[in-house]
Backbone as ProteinMPNN parsed JSONL, in Angstrom:
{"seq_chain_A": "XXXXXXXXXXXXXXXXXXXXXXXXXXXXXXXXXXXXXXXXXXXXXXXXXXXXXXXXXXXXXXXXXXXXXXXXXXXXXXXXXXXXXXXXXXXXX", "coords_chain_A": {"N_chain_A": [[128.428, 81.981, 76.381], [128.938, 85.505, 76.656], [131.281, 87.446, 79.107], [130.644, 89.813, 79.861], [127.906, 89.57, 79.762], [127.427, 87.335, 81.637], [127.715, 88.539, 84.0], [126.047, 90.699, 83.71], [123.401, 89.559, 84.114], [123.842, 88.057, 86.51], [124.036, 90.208, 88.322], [121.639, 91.352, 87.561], [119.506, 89.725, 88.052], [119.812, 89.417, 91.203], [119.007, 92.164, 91.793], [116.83, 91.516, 90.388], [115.221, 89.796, 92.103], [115.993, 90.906, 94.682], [114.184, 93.723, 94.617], [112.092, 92.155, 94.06], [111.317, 91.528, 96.804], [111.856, 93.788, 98.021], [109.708, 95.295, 97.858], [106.991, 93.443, 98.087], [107.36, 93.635, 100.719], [107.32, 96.469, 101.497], [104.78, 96.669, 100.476], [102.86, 95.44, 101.643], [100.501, 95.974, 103.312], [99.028, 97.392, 101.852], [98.752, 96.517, 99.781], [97.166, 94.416, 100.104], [98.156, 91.645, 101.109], [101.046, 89.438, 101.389], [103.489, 87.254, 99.283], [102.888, 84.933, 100.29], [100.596, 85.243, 100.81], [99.349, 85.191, 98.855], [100.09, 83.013, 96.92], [98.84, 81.232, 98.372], [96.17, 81.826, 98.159], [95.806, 81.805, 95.58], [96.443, 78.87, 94.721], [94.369, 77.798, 96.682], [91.61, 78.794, 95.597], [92.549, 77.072, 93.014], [92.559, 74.217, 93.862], [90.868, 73.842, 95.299], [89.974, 73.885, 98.082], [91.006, 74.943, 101.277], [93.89, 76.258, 101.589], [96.985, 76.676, 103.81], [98.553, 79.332, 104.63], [101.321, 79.002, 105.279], [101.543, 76.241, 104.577], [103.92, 73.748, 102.958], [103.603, 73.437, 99.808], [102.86, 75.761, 99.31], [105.147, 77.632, 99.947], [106.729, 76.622, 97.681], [105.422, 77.083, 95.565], [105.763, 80.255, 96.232], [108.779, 80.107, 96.207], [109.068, 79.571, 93.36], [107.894, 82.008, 91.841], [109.57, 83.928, 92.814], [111.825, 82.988, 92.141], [110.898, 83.031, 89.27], [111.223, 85.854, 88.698], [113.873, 86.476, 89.466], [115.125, 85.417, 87.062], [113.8, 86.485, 84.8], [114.713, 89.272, 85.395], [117.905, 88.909, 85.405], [118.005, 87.774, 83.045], [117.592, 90.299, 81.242], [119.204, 92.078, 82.629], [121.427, 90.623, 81.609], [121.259, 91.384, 78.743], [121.513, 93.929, 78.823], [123.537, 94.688, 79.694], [125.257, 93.238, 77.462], [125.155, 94.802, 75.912], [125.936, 97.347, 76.528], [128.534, 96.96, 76.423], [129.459, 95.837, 74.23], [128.504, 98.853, 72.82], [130.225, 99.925, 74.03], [133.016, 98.915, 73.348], [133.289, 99.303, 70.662], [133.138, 102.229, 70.67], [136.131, 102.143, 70.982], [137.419, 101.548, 68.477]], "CA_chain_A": [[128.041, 83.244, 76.958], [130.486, 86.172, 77.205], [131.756, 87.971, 80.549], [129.144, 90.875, 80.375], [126.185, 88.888, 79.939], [127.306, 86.638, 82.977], [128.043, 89.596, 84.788], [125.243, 91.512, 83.765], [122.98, 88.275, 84.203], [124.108, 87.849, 87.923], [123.314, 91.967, 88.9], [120.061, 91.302, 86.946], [119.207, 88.55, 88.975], [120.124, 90.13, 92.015], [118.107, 92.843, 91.822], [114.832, 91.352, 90.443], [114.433, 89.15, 93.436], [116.109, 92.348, 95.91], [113.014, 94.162, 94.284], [110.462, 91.683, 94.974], [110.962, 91.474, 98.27], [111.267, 95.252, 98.952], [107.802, 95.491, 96.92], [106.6, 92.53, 99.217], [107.54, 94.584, 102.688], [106.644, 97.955, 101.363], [103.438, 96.721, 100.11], [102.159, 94.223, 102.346], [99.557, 96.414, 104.077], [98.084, 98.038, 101.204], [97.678, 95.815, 98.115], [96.531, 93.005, 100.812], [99.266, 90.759, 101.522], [102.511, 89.143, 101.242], [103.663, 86.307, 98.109], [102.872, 83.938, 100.796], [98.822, 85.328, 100.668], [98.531, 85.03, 97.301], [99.922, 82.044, 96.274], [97.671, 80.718, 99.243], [94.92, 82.151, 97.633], [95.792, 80.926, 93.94], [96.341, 77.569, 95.239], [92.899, 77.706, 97.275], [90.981, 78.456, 94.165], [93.445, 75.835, 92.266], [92.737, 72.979, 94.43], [88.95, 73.772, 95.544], [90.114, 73.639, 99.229], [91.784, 75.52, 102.073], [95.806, 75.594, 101.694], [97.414, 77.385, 104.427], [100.203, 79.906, 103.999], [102.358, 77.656, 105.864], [102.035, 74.918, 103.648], [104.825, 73.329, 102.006], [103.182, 73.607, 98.784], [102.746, 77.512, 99.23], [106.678, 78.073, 100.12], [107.408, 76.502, 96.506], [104.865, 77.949, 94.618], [106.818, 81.446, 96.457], [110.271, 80.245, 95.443], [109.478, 79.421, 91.914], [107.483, 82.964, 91.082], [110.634, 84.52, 92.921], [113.18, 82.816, 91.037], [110.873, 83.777, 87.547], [111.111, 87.326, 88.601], [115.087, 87.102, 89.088], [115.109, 85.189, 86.188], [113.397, 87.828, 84.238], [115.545, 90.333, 85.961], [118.753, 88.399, 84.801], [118.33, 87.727, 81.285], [116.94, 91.934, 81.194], [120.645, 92.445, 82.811], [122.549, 90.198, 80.316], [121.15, 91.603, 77.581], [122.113, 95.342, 79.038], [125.1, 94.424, 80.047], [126.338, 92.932, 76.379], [124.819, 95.979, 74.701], [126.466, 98.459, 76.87], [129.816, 96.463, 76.377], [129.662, 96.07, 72.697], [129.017, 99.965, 72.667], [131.887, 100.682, 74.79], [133.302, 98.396, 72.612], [133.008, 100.143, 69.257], [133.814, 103.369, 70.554], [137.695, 102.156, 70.698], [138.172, 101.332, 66.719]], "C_chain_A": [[129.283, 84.067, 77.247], [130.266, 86.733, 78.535], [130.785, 88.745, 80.872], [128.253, 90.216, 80.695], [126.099, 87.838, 81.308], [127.079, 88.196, 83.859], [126.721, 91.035, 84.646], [123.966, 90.733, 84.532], [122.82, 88.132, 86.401], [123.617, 89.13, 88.688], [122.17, 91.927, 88.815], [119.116, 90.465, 87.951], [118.699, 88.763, 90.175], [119.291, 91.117, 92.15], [117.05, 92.773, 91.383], [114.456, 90.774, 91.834], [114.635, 90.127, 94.702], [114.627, 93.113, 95.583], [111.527, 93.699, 94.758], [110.546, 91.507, 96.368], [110.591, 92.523, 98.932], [109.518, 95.482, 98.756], [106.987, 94.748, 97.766], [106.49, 93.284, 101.281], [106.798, 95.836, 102.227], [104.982, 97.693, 101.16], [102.315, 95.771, 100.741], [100.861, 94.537, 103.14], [98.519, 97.12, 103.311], [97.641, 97.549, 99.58], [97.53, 94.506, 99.164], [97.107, 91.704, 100.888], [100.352, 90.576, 100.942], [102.723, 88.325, 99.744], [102.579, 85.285, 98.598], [101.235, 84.099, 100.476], [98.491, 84.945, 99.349], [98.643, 84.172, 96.762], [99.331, 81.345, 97.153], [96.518, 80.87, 98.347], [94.493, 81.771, 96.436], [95.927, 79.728, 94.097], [94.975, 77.232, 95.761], [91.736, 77.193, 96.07], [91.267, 77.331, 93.159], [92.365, 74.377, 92.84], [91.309, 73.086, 94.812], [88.828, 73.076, 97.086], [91.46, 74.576, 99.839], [93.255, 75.711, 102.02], [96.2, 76.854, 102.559], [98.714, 78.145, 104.275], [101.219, 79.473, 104.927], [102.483, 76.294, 105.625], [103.621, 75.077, 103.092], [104.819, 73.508, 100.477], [103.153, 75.115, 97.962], [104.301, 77.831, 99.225], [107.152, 77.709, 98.667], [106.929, 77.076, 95.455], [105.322, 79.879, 94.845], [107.65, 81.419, 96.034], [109.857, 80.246, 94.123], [108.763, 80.907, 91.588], [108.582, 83.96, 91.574], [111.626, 84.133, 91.784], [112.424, 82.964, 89.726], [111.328, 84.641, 87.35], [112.638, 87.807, 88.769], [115.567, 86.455, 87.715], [115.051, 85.487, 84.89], [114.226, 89.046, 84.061], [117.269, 89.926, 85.226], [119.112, 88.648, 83.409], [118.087, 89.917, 80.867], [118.669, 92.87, 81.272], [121.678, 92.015, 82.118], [122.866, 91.023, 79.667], [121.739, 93.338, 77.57], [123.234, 95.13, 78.828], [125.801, 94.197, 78.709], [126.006, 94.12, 75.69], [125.933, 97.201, 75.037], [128.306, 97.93, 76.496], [130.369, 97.09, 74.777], [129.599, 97.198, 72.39], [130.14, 99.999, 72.723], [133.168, 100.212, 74.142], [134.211, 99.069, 71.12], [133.349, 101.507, 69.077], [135.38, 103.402, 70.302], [138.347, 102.277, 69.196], [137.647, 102.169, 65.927]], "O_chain_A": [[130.31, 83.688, 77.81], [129.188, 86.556, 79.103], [130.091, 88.599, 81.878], [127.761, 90.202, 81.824], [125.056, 87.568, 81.904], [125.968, 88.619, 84.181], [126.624, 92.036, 85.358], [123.526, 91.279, 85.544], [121.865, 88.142, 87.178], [122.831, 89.017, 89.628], [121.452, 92.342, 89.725], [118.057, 90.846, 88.45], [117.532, 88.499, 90.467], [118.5, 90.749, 93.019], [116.176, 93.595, 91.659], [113.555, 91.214, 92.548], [113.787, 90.234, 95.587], [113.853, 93.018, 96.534], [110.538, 94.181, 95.311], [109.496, 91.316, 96.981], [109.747, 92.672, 99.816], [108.55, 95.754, 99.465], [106.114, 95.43, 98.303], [105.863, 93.295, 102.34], [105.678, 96.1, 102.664], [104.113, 98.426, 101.633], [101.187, 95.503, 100.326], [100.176, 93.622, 103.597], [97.422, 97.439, 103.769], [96.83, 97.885, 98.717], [97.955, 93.464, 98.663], [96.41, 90.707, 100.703], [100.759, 91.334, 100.062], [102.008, 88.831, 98.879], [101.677, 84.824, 97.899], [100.64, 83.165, 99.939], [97.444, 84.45, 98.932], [97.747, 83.908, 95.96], [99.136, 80.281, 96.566], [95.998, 79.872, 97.847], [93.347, 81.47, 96.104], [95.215, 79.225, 93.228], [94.42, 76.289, 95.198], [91.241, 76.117, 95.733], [90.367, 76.744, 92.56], [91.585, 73.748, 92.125], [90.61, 72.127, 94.484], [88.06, 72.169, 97.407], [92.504, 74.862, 99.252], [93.78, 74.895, 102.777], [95.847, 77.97, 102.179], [99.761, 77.646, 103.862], [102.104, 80.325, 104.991], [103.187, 75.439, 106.161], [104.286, 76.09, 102.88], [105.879, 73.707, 99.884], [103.305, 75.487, 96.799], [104.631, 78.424, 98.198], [108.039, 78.463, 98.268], [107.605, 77.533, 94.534], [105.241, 80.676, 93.911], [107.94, 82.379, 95.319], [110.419, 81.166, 93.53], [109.329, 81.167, 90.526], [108.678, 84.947, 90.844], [112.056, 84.791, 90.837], [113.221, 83.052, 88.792], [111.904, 84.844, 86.281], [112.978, 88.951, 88.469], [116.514, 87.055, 87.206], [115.791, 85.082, 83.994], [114.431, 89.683, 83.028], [117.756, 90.798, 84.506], [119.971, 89.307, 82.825], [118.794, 90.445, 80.009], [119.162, 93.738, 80.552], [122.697, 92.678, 81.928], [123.974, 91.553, 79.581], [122.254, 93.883, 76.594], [123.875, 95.385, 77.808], [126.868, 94.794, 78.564], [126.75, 94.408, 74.753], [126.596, 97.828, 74.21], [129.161, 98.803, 76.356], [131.073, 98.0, 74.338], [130.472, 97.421, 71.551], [130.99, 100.08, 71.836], [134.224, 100.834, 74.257], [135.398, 99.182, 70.817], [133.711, 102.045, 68.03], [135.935, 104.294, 69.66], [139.372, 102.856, 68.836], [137.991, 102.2, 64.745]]}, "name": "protein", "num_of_chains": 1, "seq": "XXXXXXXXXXXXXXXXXXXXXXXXXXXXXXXXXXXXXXXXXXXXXXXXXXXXXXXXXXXXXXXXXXXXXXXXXXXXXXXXXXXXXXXXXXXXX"}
């Protein structure tokens, strides 16, 4: 991997999961809850019983659709990042 794509990669990152959270606060009152409600609620249905959003189970099924979404966000920023390079690149020769 070259320097951009870390470096784009890491910003990318960075700001998918900064994103979901603002999206998470800003929106918590009007699309009907938090991460924590919903993967409660997809778990509920899942399991064909109660799971409380203070499970243990719920907090990981939160981290892992966070870390998809900087994950997502990452590779999105690599891939900027080497493009805009390799321009900037190309303009020199």
């Amino acid at each position: 991997m070259s320097k951009p794509f870390k470096l784009g990669f890491i910003i990318g990152f960075i700001l998918g999961v900064a994103v979901a959270f603002m999206l998470d606060f800003a929106f918590r009152d009007s699309l009907g809850g938090t991460w924590f409600d919903a993967v409660s609620q997809d778990l509920s249905r899942i399991m064909g019983k109660e799971i409380p959003k203070d499970s243990p189970l719920v907090f990981i099924g939160v981290t892992t659709v966070i870390m998809f979404i900087g994950l997502i966000g990452g590779l999105l920023g690599g891939i900027a990042a080497k493009i805009v390079f390799d321009f900037l690149n190309s303009l020199d020769t």
